[in-house]
mmCIF file as gemmi writes it, N, C-alpha and C atoms, coordinates in Angstrom:
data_model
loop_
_atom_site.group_PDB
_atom_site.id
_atom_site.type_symbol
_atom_site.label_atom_id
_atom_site.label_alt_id
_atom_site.label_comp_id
_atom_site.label_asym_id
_atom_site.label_entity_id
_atom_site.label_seq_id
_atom_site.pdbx_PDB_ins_code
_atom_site.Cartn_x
_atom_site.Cartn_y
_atom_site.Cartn_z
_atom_site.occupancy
_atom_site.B_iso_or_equiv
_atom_site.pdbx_formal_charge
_atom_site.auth_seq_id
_atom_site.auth_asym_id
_atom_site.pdbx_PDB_model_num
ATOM 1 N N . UNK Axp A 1 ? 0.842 -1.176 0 1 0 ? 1 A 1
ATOM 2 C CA . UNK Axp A 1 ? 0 0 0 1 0 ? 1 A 1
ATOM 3 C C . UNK Axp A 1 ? 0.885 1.237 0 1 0 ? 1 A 1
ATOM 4 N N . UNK Axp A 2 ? 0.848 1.813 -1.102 1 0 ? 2 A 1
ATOM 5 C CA . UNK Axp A 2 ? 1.566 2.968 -1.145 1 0 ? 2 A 1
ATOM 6 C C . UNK Axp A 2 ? 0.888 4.843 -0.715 1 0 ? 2 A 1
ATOM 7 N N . UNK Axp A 3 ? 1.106 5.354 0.219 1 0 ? 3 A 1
ATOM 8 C CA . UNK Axp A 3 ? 0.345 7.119 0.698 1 0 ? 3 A 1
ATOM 9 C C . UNK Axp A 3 ? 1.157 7.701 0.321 1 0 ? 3 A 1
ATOM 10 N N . UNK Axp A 4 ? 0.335 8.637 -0.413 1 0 ? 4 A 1
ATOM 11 C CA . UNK Axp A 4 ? 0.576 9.712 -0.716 1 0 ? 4 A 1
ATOM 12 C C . UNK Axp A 4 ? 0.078 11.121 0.263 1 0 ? 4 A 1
ATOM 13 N N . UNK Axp A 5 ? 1.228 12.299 0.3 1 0 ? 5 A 1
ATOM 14 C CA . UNK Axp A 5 ? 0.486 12.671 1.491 1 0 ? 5 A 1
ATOM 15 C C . UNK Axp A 5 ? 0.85 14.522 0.497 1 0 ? 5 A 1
ATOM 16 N N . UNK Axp A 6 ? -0.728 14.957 0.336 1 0 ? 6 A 1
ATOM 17 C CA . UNK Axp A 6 ? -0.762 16.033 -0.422 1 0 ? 6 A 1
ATOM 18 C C . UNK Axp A 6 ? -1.057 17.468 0.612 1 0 ? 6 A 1
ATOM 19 N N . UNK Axp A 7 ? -0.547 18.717 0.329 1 0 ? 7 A 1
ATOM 20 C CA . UNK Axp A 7 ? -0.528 19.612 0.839 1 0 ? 7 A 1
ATOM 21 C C . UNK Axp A 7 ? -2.028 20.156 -0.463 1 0 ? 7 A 1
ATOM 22 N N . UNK Axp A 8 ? -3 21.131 0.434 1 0 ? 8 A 1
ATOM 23 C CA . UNK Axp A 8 ? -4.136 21.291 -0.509 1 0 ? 8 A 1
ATOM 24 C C . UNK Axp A 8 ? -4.053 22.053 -2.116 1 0 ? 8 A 1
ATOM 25 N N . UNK Axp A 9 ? -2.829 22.944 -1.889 1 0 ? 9 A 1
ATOM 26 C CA . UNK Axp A 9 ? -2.837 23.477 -3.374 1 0 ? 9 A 1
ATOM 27 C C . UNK Axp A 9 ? -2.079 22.776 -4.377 1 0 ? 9 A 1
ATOM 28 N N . UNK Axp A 10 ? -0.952 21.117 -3.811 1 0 ? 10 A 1
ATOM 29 C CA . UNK Axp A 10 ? -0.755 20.454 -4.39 1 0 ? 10 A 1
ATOM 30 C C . UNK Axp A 10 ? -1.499 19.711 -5.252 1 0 ? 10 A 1
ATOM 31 N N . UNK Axp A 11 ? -2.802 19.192 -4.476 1 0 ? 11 A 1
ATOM 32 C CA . UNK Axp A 11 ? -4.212 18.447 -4.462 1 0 ? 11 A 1
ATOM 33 C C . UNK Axp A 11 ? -4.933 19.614 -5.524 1 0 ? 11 A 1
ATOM 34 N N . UNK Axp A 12 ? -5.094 20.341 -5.237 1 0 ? 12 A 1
ATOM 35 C CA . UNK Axp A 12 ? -5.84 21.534 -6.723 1 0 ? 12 A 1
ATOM 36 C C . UNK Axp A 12 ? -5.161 21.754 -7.97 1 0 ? 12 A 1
ATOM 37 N N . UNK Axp A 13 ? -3.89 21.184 -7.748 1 0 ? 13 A 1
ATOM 38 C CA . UNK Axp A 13 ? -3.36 21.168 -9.138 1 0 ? 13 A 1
ATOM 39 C C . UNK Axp A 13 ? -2.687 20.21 -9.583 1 0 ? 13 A 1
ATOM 40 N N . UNK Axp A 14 ? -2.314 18.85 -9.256 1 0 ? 14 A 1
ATOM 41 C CA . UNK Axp A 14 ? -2.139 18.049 -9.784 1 0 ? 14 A 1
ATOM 42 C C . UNK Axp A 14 ? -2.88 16.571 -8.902 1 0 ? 14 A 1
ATOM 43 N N . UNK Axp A 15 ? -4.144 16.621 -8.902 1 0 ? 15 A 1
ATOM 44 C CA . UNK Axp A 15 ? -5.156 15.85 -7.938 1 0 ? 15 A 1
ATOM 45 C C . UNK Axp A 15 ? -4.874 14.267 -9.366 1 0 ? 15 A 1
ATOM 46 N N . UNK Axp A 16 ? -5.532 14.417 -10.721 1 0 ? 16 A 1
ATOM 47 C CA . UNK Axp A 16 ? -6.087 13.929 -11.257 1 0 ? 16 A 1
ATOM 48 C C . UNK Axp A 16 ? -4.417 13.092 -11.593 1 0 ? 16 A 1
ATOM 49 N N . UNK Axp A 17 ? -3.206 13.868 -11.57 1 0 ? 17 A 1
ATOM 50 C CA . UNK Axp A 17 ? -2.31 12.966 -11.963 1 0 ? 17 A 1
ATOM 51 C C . UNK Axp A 17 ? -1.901 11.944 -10.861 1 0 ? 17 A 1
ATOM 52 N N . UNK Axp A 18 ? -1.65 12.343 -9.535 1 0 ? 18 A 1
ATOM 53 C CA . UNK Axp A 18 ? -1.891 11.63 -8.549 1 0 ? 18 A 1
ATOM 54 C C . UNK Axp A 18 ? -3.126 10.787 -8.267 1 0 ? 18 A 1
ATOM 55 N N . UNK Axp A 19 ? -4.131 10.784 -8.818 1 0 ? 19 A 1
ATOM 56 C CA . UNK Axp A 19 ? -5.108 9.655 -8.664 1 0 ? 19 A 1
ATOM 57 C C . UNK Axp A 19 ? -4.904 8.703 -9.778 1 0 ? 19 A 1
ATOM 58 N N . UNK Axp A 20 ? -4.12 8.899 -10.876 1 0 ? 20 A 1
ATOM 59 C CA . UNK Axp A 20 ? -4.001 8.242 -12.154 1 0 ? 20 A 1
ATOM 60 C C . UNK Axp A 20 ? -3.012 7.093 -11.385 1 0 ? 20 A 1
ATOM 61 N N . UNK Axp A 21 ? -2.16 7.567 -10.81 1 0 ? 21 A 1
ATOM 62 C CA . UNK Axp A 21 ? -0.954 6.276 -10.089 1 0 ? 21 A 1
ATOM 63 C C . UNK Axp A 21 ? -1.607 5.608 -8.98 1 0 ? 21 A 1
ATOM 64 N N . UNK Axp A 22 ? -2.523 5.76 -8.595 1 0 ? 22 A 1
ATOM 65 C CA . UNK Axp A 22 ? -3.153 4.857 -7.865 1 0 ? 22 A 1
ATOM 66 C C . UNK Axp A 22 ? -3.346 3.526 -8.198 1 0 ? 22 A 1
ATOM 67 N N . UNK Axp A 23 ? -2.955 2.27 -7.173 1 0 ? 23 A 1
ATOM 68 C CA . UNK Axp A 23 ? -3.467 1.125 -7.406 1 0 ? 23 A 1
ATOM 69 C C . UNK Axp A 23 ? -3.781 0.713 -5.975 1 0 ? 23 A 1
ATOM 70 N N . UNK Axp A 24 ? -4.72 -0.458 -6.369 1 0 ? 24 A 1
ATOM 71 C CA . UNK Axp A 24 ? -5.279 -1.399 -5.214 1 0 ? 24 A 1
ATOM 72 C C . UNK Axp A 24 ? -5.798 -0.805 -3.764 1 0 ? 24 A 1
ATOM 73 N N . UNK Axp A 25 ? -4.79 -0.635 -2.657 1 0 ? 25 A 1
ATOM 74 C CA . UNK Axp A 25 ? -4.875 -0.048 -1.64 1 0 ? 25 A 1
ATOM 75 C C . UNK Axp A 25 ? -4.596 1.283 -1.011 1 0 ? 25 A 1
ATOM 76 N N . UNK Axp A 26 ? -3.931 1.536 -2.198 1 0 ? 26 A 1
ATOM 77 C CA . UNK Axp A 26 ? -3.172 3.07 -2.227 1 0 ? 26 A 1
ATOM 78 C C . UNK Axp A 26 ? -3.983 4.125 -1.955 1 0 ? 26 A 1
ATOM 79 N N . UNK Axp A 27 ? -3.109 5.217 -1.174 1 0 ? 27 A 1
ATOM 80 C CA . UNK Axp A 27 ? -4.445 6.357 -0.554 1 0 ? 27 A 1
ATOM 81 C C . UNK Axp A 27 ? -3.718 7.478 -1.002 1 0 ? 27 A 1
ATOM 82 N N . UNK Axp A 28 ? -4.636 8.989 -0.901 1 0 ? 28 A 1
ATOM 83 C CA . UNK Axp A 28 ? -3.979 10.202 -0.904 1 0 ? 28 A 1
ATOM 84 C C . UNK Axp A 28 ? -4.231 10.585 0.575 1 0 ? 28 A 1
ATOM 85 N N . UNK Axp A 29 ? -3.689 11.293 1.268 1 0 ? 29 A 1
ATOM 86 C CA . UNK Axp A 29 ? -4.002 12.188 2.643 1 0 ? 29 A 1
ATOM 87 C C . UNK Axp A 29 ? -3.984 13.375 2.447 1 0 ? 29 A 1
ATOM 88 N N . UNK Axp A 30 ? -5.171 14.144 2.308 1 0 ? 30 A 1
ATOM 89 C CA . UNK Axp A 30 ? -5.174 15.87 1.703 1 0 ? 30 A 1
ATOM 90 C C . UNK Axp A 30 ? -4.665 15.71 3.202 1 0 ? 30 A 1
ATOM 91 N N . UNK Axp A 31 ? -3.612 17.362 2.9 1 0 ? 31 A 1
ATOM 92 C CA . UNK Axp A 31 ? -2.722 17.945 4.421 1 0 ? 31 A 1
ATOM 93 C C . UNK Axp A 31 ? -3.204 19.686 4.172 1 0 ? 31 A 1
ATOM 94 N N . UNK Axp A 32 ? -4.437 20.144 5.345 1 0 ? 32 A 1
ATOM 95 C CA . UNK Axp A 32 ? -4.006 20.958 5.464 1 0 ? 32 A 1
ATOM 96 C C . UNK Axp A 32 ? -3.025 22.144 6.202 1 0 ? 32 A 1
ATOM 97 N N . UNK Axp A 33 ? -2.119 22.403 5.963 1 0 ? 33 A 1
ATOM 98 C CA . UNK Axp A 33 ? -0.826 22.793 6.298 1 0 ? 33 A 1
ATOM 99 C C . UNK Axp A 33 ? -0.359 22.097 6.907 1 0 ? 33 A 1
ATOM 100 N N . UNK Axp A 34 ? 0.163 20.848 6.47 1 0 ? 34 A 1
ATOM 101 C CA . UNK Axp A 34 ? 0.666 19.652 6.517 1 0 ? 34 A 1
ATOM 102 C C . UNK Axp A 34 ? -0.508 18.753 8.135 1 0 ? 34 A 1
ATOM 103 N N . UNK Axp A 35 ? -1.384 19.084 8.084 1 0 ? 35 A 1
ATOM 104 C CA . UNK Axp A 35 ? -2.395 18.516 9.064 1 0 ? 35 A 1
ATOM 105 C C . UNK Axp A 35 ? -3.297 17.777 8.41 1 0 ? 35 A 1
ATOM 106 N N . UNK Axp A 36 ? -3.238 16.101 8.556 1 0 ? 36 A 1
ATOM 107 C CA . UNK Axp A 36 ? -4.377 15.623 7.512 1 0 ? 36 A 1
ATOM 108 C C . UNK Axp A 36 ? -6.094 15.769 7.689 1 0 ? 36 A 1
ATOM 109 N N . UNK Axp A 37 ? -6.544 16.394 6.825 1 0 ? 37 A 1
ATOM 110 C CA . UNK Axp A 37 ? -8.106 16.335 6.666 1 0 ? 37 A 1
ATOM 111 C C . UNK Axp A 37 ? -8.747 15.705 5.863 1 0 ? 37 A 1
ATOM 112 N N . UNK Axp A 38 ? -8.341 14.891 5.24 1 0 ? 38 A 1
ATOM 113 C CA . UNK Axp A 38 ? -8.987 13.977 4.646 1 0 ? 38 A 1
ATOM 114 C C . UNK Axp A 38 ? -8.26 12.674 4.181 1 0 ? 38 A 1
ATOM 115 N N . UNK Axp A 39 ? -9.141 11.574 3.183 1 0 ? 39 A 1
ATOM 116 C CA . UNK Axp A 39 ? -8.182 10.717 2.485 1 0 ? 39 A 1
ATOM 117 C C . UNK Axp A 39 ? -9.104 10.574 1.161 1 0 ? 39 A 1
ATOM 118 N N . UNK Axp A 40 ? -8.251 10.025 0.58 1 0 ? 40 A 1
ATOM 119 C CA . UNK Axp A 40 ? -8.763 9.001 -0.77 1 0 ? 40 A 1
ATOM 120 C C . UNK Axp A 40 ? -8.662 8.418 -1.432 1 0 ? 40 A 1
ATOM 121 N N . UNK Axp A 41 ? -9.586 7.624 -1.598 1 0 ? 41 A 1
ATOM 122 C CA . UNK Axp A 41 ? -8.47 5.724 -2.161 1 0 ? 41 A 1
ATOM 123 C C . UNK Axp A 41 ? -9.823 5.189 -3.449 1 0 ? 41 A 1
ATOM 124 N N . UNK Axp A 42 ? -9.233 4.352 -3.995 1 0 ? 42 A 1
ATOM 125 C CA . UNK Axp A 42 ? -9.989 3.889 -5.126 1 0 ? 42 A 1
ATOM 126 C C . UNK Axp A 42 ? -11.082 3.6 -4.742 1 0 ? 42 A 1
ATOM 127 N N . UNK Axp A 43 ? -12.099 3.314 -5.884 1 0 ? 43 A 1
ATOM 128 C CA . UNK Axp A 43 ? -13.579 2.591 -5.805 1 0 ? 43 A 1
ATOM 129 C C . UNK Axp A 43 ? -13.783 1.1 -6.2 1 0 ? 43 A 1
ATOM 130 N N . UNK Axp A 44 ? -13.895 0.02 -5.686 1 0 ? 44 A 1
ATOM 131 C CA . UNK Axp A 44 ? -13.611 -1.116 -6.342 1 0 ? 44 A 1
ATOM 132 C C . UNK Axp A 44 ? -14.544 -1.271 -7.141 1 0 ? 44 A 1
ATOM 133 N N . UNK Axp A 45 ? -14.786 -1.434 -8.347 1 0 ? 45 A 1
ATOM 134 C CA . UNK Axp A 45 ? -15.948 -2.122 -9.047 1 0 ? 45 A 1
ATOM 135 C C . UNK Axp A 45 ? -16.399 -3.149 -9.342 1 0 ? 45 A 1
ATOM 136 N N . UNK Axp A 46 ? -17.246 -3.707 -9.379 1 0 ? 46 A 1
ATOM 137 C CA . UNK Axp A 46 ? -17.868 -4.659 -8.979 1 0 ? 46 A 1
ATOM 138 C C . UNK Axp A 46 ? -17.954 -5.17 -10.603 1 0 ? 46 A 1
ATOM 139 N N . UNK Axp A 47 ? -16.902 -5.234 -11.223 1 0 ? 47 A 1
ATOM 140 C CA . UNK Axp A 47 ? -16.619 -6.473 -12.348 1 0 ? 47 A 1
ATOM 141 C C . UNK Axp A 47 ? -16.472 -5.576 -14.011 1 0 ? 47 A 1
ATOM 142 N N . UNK Axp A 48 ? -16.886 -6.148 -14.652 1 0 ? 48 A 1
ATOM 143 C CA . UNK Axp A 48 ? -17.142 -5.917 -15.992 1 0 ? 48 A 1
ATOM 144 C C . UNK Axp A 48 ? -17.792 -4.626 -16.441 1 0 ? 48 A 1
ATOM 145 N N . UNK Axp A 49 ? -17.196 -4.045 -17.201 1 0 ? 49 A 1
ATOM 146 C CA . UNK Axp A 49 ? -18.091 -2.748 -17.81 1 0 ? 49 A 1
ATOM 147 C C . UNK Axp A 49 ? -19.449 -3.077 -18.437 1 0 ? 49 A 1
ATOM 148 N N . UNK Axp A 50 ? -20.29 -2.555 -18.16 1 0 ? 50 A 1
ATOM 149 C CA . UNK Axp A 50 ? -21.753 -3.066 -18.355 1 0 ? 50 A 1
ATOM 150 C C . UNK Axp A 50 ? -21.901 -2.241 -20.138 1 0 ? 50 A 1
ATOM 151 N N . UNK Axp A 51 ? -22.437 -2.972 -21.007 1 0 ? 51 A 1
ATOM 152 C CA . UNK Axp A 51 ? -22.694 -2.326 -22.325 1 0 ? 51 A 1
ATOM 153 C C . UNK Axp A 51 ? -24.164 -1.974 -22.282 1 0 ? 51 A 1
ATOM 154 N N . UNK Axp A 52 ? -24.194 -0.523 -22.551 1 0 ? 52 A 1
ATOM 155 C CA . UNK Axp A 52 ? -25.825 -0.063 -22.917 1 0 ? 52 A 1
ATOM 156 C C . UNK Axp A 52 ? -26.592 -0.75 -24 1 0 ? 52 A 1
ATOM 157 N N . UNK Axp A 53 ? -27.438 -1.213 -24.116 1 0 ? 53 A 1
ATOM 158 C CA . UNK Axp A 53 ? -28.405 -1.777 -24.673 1 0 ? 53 A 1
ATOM 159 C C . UNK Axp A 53 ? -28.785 -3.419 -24.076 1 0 ? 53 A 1
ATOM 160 N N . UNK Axp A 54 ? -28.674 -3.606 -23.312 1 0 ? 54 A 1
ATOM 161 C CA . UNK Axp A 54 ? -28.737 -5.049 -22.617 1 0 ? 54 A 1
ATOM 162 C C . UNK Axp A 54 ? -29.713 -6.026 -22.47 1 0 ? 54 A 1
ATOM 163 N N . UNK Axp A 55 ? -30.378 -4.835 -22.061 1 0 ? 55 A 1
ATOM 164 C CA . UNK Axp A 55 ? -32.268 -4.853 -21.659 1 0 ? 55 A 1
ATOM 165 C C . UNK Axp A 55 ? -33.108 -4.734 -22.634 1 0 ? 55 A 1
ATOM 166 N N . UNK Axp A 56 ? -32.506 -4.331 -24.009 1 0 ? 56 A 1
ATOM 167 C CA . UNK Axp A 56 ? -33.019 -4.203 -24.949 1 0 ? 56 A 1
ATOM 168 C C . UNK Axp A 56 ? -34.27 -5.388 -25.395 1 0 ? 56 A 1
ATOM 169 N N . UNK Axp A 57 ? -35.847 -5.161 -25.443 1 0 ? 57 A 1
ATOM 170 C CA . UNK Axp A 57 ? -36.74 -5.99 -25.761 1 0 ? 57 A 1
ATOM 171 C C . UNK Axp A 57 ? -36.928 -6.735 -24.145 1 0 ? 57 A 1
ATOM 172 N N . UNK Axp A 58 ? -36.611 -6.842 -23.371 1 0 ? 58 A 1
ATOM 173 C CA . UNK Axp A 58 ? -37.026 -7.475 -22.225 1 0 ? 58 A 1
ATOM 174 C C . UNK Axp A 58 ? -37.909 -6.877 -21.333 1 0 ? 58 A 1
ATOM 175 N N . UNK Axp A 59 ? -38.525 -5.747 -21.833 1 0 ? 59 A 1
ATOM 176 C CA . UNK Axp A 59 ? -39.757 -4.682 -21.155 1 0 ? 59 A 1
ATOM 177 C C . UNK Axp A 59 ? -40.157 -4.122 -22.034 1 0 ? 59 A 1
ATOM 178 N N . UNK Axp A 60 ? -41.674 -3.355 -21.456 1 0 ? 60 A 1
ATOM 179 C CA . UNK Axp A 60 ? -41.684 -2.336 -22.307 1 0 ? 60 A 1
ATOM 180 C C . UNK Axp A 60 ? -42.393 -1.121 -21.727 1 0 ? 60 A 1
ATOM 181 N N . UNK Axp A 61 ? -42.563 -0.332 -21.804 1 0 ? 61 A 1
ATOM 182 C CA . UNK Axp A 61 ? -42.989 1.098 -21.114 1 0 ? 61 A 1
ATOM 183 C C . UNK Axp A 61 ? -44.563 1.368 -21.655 1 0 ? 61 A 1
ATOM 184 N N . UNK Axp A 62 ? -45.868 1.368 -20.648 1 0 ? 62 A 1
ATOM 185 C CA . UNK Axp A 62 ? -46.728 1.666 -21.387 1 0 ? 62 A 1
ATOM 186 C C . UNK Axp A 62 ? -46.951 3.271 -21.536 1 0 ? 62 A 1
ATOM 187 N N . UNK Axp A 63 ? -48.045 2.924 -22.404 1 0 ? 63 A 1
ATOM 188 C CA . UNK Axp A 63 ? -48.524 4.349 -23.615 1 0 ? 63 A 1
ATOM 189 C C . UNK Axp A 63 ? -48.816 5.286 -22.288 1 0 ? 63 A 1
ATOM 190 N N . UNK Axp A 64 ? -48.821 4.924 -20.988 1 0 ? 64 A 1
ATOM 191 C CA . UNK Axp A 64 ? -49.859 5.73 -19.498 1 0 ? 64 A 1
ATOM 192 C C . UNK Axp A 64 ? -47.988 6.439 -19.052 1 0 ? 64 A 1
ATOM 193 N N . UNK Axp A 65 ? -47.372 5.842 -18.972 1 0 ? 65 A 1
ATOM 194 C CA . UNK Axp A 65 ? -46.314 6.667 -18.832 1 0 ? 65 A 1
ATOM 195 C C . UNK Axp A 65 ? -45.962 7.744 -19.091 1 0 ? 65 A 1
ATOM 196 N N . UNK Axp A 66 ? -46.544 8.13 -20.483 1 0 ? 66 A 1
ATOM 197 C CA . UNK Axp A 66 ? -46.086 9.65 -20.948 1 0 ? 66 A 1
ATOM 198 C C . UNK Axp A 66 ? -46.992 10.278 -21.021 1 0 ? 66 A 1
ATOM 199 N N . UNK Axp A 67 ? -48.433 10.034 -20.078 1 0 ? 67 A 1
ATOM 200 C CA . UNK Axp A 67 ? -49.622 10.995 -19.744 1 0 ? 67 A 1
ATOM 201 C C . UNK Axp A 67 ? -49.237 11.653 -18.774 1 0 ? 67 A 1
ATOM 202 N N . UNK Axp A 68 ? -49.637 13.085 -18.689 1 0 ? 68 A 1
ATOM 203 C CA . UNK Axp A 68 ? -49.699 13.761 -17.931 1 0 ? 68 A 1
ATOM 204 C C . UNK Axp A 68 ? -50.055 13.48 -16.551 1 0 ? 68 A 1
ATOM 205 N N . UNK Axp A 69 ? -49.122 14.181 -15.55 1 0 ? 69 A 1
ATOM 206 C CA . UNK Axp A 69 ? -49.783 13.547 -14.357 1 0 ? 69 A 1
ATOM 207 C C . UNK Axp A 69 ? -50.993 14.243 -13.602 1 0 ? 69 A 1
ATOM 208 N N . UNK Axp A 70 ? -51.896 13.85 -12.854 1 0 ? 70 A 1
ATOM 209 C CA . UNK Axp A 70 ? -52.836 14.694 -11.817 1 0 ? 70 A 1
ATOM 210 C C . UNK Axp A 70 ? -52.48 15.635 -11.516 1 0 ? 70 A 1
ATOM 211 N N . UNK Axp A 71 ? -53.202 16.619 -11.102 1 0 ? 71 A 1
ATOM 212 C CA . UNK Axp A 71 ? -52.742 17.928 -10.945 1 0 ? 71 A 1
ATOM 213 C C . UNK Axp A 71 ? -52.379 18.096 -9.589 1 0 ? 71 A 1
ATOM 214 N N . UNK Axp A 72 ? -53.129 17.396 -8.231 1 0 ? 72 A 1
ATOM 215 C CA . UNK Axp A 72 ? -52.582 16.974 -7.168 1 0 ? 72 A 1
ATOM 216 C C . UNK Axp A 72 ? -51.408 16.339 -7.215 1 0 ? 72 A 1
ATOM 217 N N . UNK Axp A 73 ? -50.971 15.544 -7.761 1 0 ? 73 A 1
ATOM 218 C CA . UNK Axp A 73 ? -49.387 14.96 -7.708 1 0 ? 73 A 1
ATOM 219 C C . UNK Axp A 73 ? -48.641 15.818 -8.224 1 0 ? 73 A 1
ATOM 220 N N . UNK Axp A 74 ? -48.882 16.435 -9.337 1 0 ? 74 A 1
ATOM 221 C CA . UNK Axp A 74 ? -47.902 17.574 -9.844 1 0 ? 74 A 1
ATOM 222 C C . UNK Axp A 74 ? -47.703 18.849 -8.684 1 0 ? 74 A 1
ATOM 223 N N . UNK Axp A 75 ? -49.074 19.583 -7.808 1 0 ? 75 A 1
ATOM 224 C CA . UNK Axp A 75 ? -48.909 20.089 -6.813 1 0 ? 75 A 1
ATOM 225 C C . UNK Axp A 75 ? -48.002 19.659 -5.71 1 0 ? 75 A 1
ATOM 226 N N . UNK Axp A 76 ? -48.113 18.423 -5.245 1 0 ? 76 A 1
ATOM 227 C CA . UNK Axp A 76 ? -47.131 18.486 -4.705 1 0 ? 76 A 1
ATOM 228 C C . UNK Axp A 76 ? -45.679 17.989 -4.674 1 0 ? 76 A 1
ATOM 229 N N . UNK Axp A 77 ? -44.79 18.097 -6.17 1 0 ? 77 A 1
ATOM 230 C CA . UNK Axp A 77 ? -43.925 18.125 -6.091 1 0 ? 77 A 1
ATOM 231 C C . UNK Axp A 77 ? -43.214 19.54 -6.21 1 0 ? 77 A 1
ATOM 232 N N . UNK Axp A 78 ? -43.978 20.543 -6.495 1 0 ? 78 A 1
ATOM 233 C CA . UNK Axp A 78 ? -43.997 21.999 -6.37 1 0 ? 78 A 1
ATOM 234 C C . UNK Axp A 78 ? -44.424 22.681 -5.347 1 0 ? 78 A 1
ATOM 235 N N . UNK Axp A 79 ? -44.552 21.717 -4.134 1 0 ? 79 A 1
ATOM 236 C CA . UNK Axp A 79 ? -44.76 22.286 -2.795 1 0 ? 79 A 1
ATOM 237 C C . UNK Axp A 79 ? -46.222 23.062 -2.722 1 0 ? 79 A 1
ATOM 238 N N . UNK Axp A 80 ? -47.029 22.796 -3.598 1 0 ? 80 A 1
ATOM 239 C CA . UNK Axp A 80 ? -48.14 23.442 -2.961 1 0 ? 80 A 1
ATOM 240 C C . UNK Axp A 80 ? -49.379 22.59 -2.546 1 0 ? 80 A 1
């Protein structure tokens, strides 16, 4: 596990190249004035890049979907 330990205007300007060398367990420690306030470490994902169209034909959306809604339900998502 390799830390990295960033001072904040380091982190505002070269954040994205320092997250590019990231692997596995590896963290950043934002420092402000060399005091850590934060961290940040990868996102694991949970496998395979998913391709859009997948679902394609396995549902279908009825014609009531793109009716207008009640005027009470529309009220109250406009708070009144």
């Amino acid at each position: 596990m390799k830390t990295i330990r960033l001072n904040m205007h380091d982190a505002k300007t070269h954040l994205s190249r320092h997250l590019a060398g990231l692997e596995g367990d590896d963290r950043i420690i934002l420092c402000n004035r060399n005091r850590p306030v934060a961290e940040v470490r990868l996102i694991r994902s949970g496998g395979k890049r998913r391709r859009p169209g997948l679902a394609k034909g396995a549902f279908s959306v009825p014609q009531a979907f793109f009716e207008h809604l009640p005027e009470e339900i529309v009220s109250g998502f406009e708070g009144g």
